[in-house]
C-alpha atoms as an extended CHARMM CRD file, in Angstrom:
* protein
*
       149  EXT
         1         1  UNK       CA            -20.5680000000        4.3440000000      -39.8150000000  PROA      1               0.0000000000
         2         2  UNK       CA            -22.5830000000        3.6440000000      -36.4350000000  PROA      2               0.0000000000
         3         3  UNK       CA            -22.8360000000        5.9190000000      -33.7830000000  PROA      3               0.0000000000
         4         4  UNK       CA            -22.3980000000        4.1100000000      -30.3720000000  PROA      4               0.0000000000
         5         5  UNK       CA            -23.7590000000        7.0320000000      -27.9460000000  PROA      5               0.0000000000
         6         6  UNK       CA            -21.0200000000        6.9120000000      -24.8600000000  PROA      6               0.0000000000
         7         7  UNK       CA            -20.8590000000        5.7950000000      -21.4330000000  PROA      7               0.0000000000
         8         8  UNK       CA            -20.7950000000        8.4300000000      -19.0160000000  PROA      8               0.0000000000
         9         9  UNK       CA            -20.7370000000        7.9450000000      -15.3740000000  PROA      9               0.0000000000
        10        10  UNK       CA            -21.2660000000       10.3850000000      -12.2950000000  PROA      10              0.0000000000
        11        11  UNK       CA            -18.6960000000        9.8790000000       -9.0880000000  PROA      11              0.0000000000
        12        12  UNK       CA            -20.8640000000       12.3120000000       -7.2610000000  PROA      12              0.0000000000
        13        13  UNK       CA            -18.7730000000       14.1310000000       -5.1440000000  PROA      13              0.0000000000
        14        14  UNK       CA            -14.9690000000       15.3580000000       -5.7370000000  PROA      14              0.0000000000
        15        15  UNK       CA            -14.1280000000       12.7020000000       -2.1110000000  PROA      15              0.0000000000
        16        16  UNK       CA            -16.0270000000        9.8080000000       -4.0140000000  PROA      16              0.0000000000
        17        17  UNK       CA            -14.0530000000       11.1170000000       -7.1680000000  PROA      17              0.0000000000
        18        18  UNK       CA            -10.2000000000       10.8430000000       -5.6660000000  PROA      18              0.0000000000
        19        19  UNK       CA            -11.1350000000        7.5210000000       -3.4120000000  PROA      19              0.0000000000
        20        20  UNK       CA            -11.3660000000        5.7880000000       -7.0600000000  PROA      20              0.0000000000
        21        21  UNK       CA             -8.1750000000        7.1790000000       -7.6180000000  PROA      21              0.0000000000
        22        22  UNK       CA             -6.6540000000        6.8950000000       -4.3090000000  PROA      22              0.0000000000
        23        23  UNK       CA             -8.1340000000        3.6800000000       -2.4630000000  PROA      23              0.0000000000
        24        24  UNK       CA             -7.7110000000        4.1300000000        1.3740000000  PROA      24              0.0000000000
        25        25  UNK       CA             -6.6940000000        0.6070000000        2.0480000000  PROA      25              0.0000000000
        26        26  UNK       CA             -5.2860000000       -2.2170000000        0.2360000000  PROA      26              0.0000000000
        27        27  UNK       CA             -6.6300000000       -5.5750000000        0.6340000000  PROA      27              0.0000000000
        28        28  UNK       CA             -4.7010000000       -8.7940000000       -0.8480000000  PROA      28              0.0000000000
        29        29  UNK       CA             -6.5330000000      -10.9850000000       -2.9920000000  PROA      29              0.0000000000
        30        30  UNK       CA             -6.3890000000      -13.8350000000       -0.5470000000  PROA      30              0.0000000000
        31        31  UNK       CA             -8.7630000000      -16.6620000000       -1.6100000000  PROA      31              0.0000000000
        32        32  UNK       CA            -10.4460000000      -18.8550000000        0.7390000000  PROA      32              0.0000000000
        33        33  UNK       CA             -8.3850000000      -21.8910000000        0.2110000000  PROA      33              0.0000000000
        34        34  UNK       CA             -5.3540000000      -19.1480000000        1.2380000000  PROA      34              0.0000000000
        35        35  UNK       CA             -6.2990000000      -19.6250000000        4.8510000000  PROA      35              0.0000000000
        36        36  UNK       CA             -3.1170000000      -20.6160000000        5.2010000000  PROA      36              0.0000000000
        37        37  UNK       CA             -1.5980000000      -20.4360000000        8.8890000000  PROA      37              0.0000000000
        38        38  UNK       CA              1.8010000000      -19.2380000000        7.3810000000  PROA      38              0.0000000000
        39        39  UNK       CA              0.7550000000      -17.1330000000        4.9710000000  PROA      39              0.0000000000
        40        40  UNK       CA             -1.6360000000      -15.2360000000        7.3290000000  PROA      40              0.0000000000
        41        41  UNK       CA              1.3210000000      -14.6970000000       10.2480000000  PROA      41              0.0000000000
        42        42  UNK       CA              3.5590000000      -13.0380000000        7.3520000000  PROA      42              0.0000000000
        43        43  UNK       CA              0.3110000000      -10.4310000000        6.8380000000  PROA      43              0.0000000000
        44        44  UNK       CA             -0.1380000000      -10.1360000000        9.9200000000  PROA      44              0.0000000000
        45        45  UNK       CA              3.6310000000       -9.2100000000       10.9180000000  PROA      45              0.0000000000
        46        46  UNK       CA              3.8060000000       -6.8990000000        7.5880000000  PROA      46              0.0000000000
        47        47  UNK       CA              0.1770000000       -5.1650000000        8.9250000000  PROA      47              0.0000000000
        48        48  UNK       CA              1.7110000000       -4.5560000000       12.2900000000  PROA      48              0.0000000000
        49        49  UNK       CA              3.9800000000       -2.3660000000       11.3450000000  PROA      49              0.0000000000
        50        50  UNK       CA              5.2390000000       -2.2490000000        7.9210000000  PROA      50              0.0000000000
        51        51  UNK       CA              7.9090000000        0.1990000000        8.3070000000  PROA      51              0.0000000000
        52        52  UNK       CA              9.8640000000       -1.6600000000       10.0320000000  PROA      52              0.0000000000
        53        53  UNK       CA             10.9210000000       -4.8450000000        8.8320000000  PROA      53              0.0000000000
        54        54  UNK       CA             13.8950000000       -5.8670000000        7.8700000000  PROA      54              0.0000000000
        55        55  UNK       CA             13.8950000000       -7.7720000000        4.7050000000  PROA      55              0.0000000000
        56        56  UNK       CA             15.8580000000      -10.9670000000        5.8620000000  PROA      56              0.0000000000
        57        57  UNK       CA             13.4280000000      -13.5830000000        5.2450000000  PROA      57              0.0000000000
        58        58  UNK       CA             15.1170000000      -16.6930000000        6.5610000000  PROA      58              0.0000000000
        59        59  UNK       CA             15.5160000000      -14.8930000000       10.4560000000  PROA      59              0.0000000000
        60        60  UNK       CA             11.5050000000      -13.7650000000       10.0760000000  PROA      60              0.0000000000
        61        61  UNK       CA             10.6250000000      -17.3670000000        8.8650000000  PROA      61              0.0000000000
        62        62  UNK       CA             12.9560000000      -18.7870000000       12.1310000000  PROA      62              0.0000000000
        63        63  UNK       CA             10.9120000000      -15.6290000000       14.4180000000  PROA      63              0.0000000000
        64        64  UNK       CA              7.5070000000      -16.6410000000       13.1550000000  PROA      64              0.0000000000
        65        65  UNK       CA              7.8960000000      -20.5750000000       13.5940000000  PROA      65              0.0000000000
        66        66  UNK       CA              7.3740000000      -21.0430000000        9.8770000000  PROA      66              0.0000000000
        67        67  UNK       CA              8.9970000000      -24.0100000000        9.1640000000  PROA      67              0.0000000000
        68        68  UNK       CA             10.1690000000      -22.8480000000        6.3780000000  PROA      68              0.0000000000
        69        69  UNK       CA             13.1080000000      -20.8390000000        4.1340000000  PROA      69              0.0000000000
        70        70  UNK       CA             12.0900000000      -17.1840000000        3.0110000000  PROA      70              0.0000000000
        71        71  UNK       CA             12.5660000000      -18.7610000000       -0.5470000000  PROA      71              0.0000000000
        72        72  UNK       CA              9.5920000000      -21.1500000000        0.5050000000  PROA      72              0.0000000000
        73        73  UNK       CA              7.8450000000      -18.2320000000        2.1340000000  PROA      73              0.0000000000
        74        74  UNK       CA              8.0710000000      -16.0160000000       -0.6750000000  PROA      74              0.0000000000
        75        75  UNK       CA              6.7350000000      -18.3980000000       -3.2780000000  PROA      75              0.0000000000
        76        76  UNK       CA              3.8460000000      -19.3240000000       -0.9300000000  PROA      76              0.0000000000
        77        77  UNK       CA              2.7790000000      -15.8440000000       -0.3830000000  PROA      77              0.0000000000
        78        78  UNK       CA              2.6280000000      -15.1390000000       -3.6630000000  PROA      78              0.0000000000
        79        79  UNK       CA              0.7320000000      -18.1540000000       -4.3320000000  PROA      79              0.0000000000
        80        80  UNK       CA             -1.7400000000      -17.4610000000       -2.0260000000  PROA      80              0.0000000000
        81        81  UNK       CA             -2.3950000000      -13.0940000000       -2.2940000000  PROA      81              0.0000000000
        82        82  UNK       CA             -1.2660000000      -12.8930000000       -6.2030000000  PROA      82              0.0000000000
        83        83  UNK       CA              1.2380000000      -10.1030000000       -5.0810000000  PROA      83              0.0000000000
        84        84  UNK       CA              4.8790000000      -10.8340000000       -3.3620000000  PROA      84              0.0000000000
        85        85  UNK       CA              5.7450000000      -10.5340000000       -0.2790000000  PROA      85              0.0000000000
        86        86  UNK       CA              7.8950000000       -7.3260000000       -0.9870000000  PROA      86              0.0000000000
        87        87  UNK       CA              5.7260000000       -5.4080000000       -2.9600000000  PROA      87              0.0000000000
        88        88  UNK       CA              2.5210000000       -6.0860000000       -0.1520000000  PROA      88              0.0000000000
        89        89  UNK       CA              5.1150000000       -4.8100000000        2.2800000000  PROA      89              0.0000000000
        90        90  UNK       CA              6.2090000000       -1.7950000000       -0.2090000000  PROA      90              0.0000000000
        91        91  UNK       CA              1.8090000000       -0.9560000000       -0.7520000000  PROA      91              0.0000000000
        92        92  UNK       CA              0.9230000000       -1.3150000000        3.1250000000  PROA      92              0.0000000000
        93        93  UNK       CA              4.1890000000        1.6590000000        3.8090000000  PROA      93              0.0000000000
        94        94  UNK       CA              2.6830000000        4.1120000000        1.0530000000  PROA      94              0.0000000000
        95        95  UNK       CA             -0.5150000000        3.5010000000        2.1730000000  PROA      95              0.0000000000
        96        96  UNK       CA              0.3470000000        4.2790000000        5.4920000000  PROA      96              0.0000000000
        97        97  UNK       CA              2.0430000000        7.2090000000        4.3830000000  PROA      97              0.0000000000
        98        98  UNK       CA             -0.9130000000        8.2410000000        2.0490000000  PROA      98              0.0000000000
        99        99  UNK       CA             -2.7650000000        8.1030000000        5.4980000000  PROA      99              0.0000000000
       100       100  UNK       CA             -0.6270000000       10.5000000000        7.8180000000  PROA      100             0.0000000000
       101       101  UNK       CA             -0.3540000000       13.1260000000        4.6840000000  PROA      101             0.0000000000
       102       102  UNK       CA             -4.5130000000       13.3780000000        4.4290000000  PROA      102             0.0000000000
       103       103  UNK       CA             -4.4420000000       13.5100000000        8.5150000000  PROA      103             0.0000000000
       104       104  UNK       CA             -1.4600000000       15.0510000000        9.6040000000  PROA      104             0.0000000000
       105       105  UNK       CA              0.3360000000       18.5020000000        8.6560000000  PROA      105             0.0000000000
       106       106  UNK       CA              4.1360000000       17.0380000000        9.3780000000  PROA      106             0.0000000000
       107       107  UNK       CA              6.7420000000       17.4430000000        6.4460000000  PROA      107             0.0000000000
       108       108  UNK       CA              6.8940000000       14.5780000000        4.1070000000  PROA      108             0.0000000000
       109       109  UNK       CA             10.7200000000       14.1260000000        5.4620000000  PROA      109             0.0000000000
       110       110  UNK       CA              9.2680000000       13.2110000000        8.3730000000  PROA      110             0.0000000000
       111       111  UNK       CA              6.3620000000       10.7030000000        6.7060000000  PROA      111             0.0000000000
       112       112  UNK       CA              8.7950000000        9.2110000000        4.3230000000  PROA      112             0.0000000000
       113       113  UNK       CA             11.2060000000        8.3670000000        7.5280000000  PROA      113             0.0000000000
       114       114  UNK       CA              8.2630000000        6.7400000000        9.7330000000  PROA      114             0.0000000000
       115       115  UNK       CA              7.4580000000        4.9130000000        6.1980000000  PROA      115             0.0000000000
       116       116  UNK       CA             10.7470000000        3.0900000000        6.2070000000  PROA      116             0.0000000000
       117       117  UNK       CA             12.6930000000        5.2080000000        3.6850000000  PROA      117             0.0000000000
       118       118  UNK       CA             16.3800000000        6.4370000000        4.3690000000  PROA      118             0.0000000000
       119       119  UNK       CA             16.0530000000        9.1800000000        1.7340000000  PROA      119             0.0000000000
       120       120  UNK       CA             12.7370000000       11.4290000000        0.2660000000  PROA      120             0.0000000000
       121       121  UNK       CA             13.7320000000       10.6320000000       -3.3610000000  PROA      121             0.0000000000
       122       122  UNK       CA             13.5150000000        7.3550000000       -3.0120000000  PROA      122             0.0000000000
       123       123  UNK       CA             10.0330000000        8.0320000000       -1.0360000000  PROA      123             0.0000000000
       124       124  UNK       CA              8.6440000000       10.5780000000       -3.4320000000  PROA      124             0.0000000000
       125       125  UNK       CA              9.4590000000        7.8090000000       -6.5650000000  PROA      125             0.0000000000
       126       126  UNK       CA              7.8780000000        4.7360000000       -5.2290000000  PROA      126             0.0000000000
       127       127  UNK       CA              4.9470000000        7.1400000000       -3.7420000000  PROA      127             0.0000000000
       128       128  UNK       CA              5.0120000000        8.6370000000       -7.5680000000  PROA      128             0.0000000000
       129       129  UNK       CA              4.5570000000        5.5170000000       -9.2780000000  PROA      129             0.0000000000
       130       130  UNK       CA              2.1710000000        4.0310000000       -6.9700000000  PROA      130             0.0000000000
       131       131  UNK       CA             -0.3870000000        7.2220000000       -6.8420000000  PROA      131             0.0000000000
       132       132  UNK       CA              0.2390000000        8.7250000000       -9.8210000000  PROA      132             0.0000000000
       133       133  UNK       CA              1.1070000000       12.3430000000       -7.9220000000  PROA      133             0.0000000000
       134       134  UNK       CA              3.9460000000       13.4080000000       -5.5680000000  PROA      134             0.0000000000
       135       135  UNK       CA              3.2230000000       13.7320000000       -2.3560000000  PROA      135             0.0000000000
       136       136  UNK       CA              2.9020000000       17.2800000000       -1.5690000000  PROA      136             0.0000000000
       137       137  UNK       CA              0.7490000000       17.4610000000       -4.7170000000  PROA      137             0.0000000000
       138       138  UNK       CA             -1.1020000000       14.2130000000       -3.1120000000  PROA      138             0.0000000000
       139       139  UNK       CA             -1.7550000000       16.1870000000        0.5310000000  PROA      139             0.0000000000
       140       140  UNK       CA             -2.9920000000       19.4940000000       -1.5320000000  PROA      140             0.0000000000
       141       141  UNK       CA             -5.6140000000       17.2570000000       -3.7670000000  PROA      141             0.0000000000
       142       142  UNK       CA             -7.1710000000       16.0880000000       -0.4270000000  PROA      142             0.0000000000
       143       143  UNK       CA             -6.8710000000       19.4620000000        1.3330000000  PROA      143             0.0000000000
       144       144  UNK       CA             -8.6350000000       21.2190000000       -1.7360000000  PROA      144             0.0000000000
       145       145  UNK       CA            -11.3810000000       17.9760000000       -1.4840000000  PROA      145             0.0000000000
       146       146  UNK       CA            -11.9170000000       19.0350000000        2.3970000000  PROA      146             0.0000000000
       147       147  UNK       CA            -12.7230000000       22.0930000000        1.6930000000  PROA      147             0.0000000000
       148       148  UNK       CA            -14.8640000000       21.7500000000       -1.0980000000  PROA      148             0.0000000000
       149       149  UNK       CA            -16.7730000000       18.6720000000        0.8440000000  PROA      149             0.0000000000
């Protein structure tokens, strides 16, 4: 039997710990032959203010100029950022959210309405699955890293 000694790596401090955990921002993976005109006025409409679109594709295609039907539009975003158009919508709303629980002290009712959601259960699942912790548990992890930074 050989011994392989194991890798260990140092994060430094607990902040540089939970930001490999918990990215701050989320950036498509838009190559540079994406510099697609179309594809770059959806991001930019989504960035703008994610929580409140409207998911009817066809009137934002007609809105934006596009040219195009939000069939079209959804295969081309995909094509070009490797994520649909839904689910970059869905990431830029928790990450939002994710933002005004490390800097704000309102109730996650209120974050989980200014994200777009009708109901916290729906909120708290999606922000579940894409962090890995509620939110409450989310906003004491980076109140405990505050103090200890």
């Amino acid at each position: 039997m050989i011994y392989e000694r194991p890798f260990v790596q140092s994060w430094g401090t607990v902040r540089a710990f939970l930001e490999q955990f918990f990215p701050r921002q989320f950036t498509p993976r838009i190559s540079s032959v994406s510099n697609d005109w179309r594809v770059q006025k959806l991001i930019n409409l989504i960035d703008s203010d994610p929580a409140s679109i409207r998911w009817n594709l066809d009137q934002i295609c007609k809105q934006l100029q596009l040219c195009m039907s939000g069939r079209q539009a959804r295969r081309l975003f995909k094509t070009h950022t490797g994520i649909g158009i839904k689910q970059y919508a869905k990431k830029k709303r928790l990450e939002m959210a994710a933002q005004q629980l490390r800097a704000t002290e309102a109730p996650v009712k209120a974050i989980a309405v200014d994200a777009g959601y009708r109901h916290v259960g729906n909120f708290t699942r999606s922000f579940l699955k894409h962090f890995r912790v509620s939110p409450v548990e989310f906003r004491r992890i980076w109140r405990r890293s505050d103090v200890t930074a």
